[in-house]
C-alpha positions as CSV (number, residue, x, y, z in Angstrom):
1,X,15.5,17.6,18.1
2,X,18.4,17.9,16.0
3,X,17.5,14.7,13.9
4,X,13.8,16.2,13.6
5,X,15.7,19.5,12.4
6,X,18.1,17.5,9.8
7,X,14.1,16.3,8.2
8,X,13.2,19.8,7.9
9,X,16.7,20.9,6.6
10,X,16.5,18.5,3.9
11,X,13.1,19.1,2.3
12,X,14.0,22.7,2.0
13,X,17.7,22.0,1.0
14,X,18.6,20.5,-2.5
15,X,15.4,19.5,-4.3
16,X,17.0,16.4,-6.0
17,X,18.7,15.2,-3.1
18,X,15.3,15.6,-1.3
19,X,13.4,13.8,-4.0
20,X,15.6,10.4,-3.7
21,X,15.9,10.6,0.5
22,X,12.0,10.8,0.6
23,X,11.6,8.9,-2.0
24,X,13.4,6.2,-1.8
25,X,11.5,5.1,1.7
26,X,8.5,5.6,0.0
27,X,9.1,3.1,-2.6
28,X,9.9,0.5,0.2
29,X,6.7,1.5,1.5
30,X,4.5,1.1,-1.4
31,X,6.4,-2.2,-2.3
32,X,4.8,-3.2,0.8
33,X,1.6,-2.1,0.6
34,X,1.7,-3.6,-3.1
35,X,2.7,-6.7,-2.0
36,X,0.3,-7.2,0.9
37,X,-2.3,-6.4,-1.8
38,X,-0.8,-8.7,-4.3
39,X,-1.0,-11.5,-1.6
40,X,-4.6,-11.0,-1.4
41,X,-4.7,-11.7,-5.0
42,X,-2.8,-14.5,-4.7
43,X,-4.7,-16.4,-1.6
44,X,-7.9,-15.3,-2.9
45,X,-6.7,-16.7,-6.3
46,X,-7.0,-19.9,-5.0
47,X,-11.0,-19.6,-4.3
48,X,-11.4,-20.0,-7.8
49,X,-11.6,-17.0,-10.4
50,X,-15.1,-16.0,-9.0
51,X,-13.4,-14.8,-5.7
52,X,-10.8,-13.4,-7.4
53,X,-13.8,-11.3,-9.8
54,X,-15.4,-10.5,-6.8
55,X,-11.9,-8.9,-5.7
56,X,-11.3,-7.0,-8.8
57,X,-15.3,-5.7,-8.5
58,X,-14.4,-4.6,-5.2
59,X,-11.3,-2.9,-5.9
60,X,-12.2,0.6,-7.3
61,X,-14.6,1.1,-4.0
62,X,-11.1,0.0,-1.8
63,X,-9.6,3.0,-3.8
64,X,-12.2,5.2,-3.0
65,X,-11.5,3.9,0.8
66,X,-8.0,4.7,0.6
67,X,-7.9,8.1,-1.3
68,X,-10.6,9.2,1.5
69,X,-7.5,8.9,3.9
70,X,-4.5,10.0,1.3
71,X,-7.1,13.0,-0.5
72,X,-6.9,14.4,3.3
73,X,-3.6,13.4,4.2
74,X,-2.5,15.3,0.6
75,X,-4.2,17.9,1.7
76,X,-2.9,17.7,5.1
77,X,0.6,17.3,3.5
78,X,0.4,20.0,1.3
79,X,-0.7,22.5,3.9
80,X,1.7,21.5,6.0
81,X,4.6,21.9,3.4
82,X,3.8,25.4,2.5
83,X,4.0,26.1,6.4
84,X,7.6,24.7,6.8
85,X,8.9,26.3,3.4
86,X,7.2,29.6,4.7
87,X,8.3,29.4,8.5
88,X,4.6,29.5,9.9
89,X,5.2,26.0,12.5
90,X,2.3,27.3,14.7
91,X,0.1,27.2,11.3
92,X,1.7,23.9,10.3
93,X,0.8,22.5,14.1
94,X,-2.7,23.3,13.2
95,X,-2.8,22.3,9.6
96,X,-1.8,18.9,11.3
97,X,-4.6,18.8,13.4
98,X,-7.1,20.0,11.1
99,X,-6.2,17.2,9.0
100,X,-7.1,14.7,12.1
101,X,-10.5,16.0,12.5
102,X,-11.2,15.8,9.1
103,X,-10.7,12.0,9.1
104,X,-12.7,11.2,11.8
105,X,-15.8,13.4,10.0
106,X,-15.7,12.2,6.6
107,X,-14.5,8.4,7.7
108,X,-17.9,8.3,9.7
109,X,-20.1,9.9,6.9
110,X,-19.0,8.0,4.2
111,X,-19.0,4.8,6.3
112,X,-22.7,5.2,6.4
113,X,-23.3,5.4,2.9
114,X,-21.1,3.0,1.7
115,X,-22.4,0.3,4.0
116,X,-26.0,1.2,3.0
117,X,-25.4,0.8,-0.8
118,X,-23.3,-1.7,-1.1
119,X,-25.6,-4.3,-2.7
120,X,-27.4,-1.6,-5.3
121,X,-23.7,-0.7,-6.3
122,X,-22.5,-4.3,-6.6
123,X,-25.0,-5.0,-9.1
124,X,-24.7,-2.2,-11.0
125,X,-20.8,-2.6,-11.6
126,X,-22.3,-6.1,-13.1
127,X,-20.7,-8.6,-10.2
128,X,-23.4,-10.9,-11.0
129,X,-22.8,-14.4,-9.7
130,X,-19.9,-12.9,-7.8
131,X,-22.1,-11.0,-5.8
132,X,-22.0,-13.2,-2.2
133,X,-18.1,-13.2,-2.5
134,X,-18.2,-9.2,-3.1
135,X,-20.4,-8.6,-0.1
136,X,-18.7,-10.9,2.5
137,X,-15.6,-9.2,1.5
138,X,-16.7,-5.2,1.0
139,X,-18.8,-5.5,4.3
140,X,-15.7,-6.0,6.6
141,X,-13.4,-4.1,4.9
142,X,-16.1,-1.1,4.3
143,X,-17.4,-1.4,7.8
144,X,-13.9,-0.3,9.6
145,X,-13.2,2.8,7.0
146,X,-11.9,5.1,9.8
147,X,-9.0,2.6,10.3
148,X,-8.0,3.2,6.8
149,X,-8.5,7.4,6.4
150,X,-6.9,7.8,9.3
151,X,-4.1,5.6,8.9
152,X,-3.5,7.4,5.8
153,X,-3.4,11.0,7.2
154,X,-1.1,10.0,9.9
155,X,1.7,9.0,7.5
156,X,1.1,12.0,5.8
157,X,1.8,13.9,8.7
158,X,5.1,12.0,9.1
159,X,5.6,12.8,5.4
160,X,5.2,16.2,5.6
161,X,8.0,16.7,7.3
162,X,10.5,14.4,5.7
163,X,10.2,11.8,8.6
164,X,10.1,9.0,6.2
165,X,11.4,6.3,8.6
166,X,8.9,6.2,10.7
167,X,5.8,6.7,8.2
168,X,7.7,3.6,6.4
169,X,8.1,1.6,9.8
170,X,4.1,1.9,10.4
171,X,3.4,0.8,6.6
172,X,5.6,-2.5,7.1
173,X,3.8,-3.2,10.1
174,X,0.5,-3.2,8.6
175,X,2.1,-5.2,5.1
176,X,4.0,-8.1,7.0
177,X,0.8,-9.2,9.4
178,X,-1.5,-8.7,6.3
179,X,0.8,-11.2,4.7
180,X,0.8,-13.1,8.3
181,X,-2.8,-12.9,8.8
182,X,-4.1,-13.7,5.0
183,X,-3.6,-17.2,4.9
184,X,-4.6,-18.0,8.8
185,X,-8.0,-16.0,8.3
186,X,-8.7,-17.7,4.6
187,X,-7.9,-21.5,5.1
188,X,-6.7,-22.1,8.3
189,X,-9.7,-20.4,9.9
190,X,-11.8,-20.8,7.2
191,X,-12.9,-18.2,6.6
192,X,-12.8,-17.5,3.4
193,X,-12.8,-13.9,1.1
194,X,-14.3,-12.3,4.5
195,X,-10.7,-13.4,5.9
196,X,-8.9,-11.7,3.7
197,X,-10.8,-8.7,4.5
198,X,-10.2,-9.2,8.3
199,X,-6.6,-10.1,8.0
200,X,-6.4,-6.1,6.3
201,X,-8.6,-4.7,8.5
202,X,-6.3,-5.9,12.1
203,X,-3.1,-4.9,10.3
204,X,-4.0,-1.0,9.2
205,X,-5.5,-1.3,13.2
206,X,-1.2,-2.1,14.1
207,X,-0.2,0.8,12.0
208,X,-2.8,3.2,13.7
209,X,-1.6,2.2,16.9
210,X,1.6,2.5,16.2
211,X,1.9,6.1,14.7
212,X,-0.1,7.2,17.6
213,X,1.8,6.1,19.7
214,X,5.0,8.1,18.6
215,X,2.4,11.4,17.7
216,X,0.4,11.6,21.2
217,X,2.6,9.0,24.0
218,X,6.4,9.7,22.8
219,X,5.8,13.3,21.2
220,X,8.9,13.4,19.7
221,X,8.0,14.8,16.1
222,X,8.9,18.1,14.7
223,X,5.5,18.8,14.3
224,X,3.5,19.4,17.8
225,X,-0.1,18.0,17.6
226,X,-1.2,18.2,21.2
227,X,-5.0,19.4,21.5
228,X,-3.3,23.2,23.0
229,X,-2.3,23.8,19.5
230,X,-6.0,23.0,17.9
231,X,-7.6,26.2,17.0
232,X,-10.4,25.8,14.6
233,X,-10.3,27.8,11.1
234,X,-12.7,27.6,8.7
235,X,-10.1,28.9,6.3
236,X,-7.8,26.3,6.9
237,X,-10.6,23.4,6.6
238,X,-10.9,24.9,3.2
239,X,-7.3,25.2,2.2
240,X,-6.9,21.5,2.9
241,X,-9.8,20.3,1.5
242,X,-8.8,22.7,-2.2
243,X,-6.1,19.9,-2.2
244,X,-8.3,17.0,-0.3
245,X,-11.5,16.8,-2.3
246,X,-10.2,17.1,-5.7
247,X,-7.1,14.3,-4.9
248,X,-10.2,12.2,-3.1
249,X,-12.3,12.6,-6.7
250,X,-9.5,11.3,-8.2
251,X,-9.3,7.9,-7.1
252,X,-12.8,8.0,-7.6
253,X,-12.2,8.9,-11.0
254,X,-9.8,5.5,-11.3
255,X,-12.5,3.5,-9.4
256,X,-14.9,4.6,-12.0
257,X,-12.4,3.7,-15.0
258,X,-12.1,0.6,-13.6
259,X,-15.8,-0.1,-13.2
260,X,-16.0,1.1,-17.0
261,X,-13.3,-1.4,-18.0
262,X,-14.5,-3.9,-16.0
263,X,-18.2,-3.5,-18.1
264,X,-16.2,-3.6,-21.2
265,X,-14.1,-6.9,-20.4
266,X,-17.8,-8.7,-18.9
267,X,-18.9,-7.4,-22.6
268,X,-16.2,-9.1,-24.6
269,X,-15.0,-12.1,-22.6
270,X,-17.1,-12.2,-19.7
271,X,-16.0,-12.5,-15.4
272,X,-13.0,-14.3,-16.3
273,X,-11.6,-11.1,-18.4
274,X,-12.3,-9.5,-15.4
275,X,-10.2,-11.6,-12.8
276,X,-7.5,-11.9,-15.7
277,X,-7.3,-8.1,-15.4
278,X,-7.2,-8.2,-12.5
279,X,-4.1,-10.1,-11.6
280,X,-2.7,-8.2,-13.7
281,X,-3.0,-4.5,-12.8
282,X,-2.0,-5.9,-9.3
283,X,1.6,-6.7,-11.1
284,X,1.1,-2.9,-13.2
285,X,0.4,-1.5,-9.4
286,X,3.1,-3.5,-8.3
287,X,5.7,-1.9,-11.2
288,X,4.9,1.7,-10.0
289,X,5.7,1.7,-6.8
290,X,9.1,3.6,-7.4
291,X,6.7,6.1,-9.4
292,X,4.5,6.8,-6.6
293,X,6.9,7.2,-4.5
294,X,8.6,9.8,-6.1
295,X,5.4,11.7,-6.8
296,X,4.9,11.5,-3.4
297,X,8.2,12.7,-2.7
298,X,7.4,15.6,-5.3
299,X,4.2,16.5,-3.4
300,X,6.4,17.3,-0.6
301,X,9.2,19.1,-2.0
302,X,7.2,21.1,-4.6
303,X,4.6,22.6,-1.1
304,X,7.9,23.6,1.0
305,X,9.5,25.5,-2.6
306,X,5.8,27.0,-3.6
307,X,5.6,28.4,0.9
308,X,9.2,29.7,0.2
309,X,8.5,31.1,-3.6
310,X,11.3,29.8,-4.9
311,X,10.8,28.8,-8.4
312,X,14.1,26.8,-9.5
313,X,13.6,24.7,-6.8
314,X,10.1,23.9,-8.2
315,X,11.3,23.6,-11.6
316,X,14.0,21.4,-10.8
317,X,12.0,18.9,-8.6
318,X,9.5,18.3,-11.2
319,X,11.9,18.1,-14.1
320,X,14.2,15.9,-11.9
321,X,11.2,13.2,-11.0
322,X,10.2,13.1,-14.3
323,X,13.6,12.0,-15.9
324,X,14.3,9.5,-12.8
325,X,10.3,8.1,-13.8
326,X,11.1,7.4,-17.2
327,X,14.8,5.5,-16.4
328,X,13.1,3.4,-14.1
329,X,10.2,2.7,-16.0
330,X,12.2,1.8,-18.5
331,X,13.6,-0.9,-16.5
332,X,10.9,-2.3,-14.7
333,X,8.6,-2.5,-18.2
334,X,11.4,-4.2,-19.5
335,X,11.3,-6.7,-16.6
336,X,7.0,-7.0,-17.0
337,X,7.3,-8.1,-20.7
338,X,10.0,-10.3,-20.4
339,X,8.8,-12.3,-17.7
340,X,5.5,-12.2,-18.2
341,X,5.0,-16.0,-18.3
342,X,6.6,-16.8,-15.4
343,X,5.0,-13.8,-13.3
344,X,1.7,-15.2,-14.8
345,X,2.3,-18.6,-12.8
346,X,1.6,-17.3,-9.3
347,X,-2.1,-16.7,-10.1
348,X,-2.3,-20.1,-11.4
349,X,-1.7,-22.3,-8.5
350,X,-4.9,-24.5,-8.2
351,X,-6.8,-26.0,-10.6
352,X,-9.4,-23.6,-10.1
353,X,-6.8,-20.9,-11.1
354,X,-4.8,-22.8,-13.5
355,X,-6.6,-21.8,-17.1
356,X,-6.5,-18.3,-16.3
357,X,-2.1,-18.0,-16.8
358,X,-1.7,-17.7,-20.4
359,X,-4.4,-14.9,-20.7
360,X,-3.0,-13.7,-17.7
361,X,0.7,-13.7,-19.4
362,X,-1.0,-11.5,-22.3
363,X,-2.5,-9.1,-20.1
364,X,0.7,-8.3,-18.8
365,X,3.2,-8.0,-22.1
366,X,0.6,-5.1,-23.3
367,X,0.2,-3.3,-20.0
368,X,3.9,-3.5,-19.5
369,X,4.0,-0.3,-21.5
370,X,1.7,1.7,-19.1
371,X,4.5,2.2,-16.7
372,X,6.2,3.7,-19.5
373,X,3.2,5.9,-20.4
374,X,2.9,7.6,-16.7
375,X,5.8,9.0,-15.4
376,X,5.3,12.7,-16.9
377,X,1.9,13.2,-15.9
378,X,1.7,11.3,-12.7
379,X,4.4,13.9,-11.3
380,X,2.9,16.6,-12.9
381,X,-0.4,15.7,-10.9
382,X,1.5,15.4,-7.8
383,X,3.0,18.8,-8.2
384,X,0.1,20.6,-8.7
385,X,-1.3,18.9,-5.1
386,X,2.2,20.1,-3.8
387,X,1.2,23.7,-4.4
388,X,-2.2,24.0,-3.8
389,X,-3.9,23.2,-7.1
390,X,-5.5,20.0,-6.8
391,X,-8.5,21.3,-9.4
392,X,-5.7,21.2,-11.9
393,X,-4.1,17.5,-10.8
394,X,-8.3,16.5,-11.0
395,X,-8.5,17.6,-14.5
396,X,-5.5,16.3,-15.7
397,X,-6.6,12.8,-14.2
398,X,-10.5,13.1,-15.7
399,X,-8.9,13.9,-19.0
400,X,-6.4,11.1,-18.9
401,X,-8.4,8.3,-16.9
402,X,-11.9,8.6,-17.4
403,X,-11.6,10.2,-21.0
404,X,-8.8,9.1,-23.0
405,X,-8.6,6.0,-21.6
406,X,-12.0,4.7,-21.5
407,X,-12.7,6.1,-24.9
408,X,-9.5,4.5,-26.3
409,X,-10.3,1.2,-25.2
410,X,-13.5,1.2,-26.3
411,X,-12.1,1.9,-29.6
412,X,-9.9,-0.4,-30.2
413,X,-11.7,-3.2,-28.5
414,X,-15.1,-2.5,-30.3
415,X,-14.5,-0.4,-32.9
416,X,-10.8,-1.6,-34.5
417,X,-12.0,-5.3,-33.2
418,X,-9.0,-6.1,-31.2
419,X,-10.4,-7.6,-28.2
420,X,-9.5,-7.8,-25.0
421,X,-5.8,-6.6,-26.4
422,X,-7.5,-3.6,-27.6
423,X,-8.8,-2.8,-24.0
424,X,-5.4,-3.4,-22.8
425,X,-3.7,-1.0,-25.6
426,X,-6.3,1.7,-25.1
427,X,-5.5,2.2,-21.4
428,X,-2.0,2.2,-22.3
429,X,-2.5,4.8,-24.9
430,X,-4.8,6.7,-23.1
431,X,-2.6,7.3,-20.4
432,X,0.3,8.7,-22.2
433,X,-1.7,11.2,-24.4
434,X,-3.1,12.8,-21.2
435,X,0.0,12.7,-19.6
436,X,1.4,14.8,-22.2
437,X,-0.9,17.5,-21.9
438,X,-0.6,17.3,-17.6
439,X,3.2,17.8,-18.8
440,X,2.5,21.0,-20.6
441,X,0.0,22.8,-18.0
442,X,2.9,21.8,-15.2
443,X,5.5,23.6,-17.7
444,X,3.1,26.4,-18.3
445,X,2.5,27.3,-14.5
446,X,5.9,27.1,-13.5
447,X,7.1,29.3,-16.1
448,X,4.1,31.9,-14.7
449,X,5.1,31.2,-11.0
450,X,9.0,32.0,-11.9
451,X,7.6,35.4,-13.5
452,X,5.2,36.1,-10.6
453,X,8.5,35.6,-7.9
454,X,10.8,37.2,-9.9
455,X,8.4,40.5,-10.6
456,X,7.7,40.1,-6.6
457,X,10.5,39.5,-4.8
458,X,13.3,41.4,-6.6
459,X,14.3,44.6,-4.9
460,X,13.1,47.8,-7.4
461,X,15.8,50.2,-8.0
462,X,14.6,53.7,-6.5
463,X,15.8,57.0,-7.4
């Protein structure tokens, strides 16, 4: 207990010192989960670049998958922080458990209508001769959604209250037998793009079976999620879906940007554009992995400040994250551009693969500069979900995904005539103009909050 008890001490402690414990697993985490997914790339690369289309078609739908499980386990999280910060662990049990139940409902709902749409929504994202590699892929990986929602709610739960360890242990299980399994299931048993799927699908199965082990067998978390502490509220369902549902939309929003970028790239270049860009948002993803991972860390510490109303802790974790974002951006953009060439080289392996580098060099040098544009409004998103508002981290995301930088790359690749460049630059422009204004509305709030607590909680003088 007194380990479990150090967790909670430190996500209400020191904000900064918070951000980098939970933070820094996180980023392990994500490098892992990026680099299972970049290994998918990679093997699949060597199908030939129709594969590797089909995998960038089927790409926004896998984000949809995954923020099914992270929009509940944000929600989950969120719930769960305000609990801790406000000393309700009865409330934060349940919150826990709420968030369970909700990924067993939705994964089995949404399972159904994914499965019986697939081919109509193939073919109107355009996958065209892509189409066979896109269903033997999306039908495996689509057909075992509950593995994936509920994975992702579980290491929120271990999140939530700053047990990073073990939410990090359960994500390197899952990324090293993905990396294991890929080539066995794609060329040794031949199986092909539906391999890769499969190799995925067992290794998220490991992680599941692994967190629920220590949750329901060892039941040695903070947290208490035995069925005695399950008491159904209709209130809280809603309190965690305010957060779930708009956090879930948002990855939907970035799967329909991509879709939209993916129609412009067919447009001007055709299905090669389309696995260049591919491969090279897979390196992008790979880049922000230290910025998820501190938004993540934000989420956290910005729900226990909001459940204890204290403001300068608020303040300070999203002013902190922010300036630890753009240093490290820095670095890792720097890194992008520089050795873009050579990063280029791992897609280009095969014959099949081999024409596809220098475009795929390009690609990168430009979007090297959307790591720089994200770190102010990612973090600003994330502490908006922290606190409750996940209408506000939605809007900030339609504005800057779906609007800006759809619209931007449309102009400059049609409109200025810069090509596929232009699509590149408009996503990178995009971003950081909506950012900005993410960055402002976080500013805004938190200067309101601090008036609200301070009007609130400061004792009146009488007499």
């Amino acid at each position: 207990m007194a380990k479990k008890s150090k967790n909670i001490e430190m996500i209400t402690g020191d904000p900064k010192k918070a951000i980098v414990k939970l933070a820094l697993p996180m980023m392990l985490s994500m490098l892992l989960i990026m680099m299972y997914n970049l290994a998918d790339s990679i093997w699949v690369a060597g199908l030939g670049s129709d594969a590797l289309a089909a995998i960038g078609f089927i790409t926004p739908l896998f984000m949809v998958l995954v923020g099914l499980g992270n929009g509940i386990g944000a929600g989950a999280n969120s719930l769960i922080a305000r609990n801790i910060g406000s000393k309700n662990y009865e409330q934060a049990n349940n919150a826990g458990l709420h968030g369970v139940l909700l990924s067993v409902v939705v994964s089995l709902i949404f399972t159904v209508l994914i499965e019986g749409f697939m081919v109509p929504i193939l073919q109107f994202m355009g996958a065209g001769h892509t189409i066979q590699y896109a269903m033997d892929y999306s039908y495996v990986i689509f057909g075992f959604l509950f593995v994936f929602v509920f994975s992702g709610v579980l290491s929120a739960i271990f999140r939530s209250e700053g047990d990073m360890r073990r939410a990090t242990i359960a994500i390197a299980v899952t990324a090293i037998m993905n990396m294991i399994l890929d080539p066995i299931f794609i060329y040794v048993l031949n199986y092909g793009i539906s391999g890769a799927a499969w190799a995925t699908v067992i290794s998220a199965t490991l992680s599941c079976l692994v967190m629920g082990y220590w949750i329901w067998v060892k039941k040695d978390l903070y947290l208490d999620l035995s069925p005695k502490n399950f008491h159904y509220s209709s209130q809280m369902v809603l309190d965690t879906l305010q957060v779930a549902i708009p956090s879930t939309l948002e990855n939907i929003v970035f799967s329909a940007l991509a879709i939209i970028i993916n129609s412009m790239l067919v447009i001007a270049d055709g299905t090669t554009a389309v696995a260049v860009y591919t491969a090279s948002m897979r390196i992008v993803q790979l880049s922000m992995i230290p910025l998820i991972g501190l938004g993540t860390a934000v989420l956290t510490v910005a729900g226990v400040a909001y459940g204890a109303h204290n403001y300068e802790n608020l303040q300070t974790a999203h002013s902190y994250s922010i300036k630890l974002g753009f240093l490290i951006s820095i670095g890792l953009g720097a890194i992008m551009f520089i050795f873009s060439s050579q990063i280029a080289t791992m897609f280009s392996y095969t014959q099949a693969s081999a024409s596809m580098s220098p475009q795929i060099a390009t690609a990168i040098s430009v979007l090297s500069l959307f790591v720089l544009a994200i770190p102010h409004g990612m973090m600003s998103s994330m502490m908006f979900q922290g606190v409750g508002k996940g209408v506000y981290s939605l809007l900030i995301t339609l504005l800057r995904s779906l609007i800006l930088e759809s619209v931007f790359a449309y102009m400059f690749c049609f409109i200025f005539g810069w090509g596929l460049r232009g699509i590149y630059a408009g996503v990178v422009f995009g971003c950081f103009v909506g950012g900005t204004v993410g960055y402002i509305w976080a500013k805004l709030f938190i200067r309101k909050f601090k008036e609200i607590s301070i009007k609130k909680y400061t004792p009146q003088e009488t007499g």
